[in-house]
N, C-alpha and C positions, 0 to 999 in steps of 0.2 A: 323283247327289247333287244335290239342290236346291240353288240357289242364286239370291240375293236379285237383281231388275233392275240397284239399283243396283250391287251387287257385281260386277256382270257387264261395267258399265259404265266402272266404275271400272279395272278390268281389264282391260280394251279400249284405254283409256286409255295406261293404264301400257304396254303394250304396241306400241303403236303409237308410244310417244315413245322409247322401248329406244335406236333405232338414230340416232337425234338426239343419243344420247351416246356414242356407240359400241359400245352391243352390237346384236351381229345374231343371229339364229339361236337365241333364247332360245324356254325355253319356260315356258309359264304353271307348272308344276308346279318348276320351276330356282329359280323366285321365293324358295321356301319358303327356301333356303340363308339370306336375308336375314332372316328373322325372329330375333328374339331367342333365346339359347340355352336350353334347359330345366333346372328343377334337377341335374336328375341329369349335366345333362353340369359342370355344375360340380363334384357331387360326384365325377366322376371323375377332374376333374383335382387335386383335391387328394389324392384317393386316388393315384397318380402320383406326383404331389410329396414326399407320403410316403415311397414305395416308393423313391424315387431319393434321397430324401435317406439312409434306412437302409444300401441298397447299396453308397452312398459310404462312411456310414460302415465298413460289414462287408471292405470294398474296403484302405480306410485300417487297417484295423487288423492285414491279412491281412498287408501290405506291413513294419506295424512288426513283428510276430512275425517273419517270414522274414527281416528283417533284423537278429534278437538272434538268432535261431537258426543265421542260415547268414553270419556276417561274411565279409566281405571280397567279397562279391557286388554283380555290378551294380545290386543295387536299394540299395545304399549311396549313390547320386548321389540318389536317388529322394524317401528319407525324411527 
């Protein structure tokens, strides 16, 4: 893949001052973790947030049936 003098340079750079901060043993490709997230990993995580907020609900509501249906059980502390 092509890549620009200065790119190369600039990467050089970055590289060579790593272990002035204390990383060592890095590699040029590890960089990338640092870039900014892309849409889509956003839209996953609210996709996520969805999912886990419905399950609570489905969760919560499992807890109040089993608790009119089966009294005097330990999920009577619960609800």
């Amino acid at each position: 893949m092509y890549r620009s003098s200065m790119f190369r340079e600039a990467l050089e750079i970055i590289m060579l001052n790593l272990p002035n901060i204390g990383l060592r043993n890095v590699k040029p490709l590890e960089l990338a973790i640092l870039q900014t997230s892309e849409d889509a990993d956003d839209a996953l995580r609210i996709m996520a947030d969805v999912r886990a907020y419905f399950q609570g609900m489905c969760l919560n509501s499992f807890f109040r049936y089993y608790h009119l249906t089966i009294p005097g059980t330990a999920l009577d502390t619960i609800c």
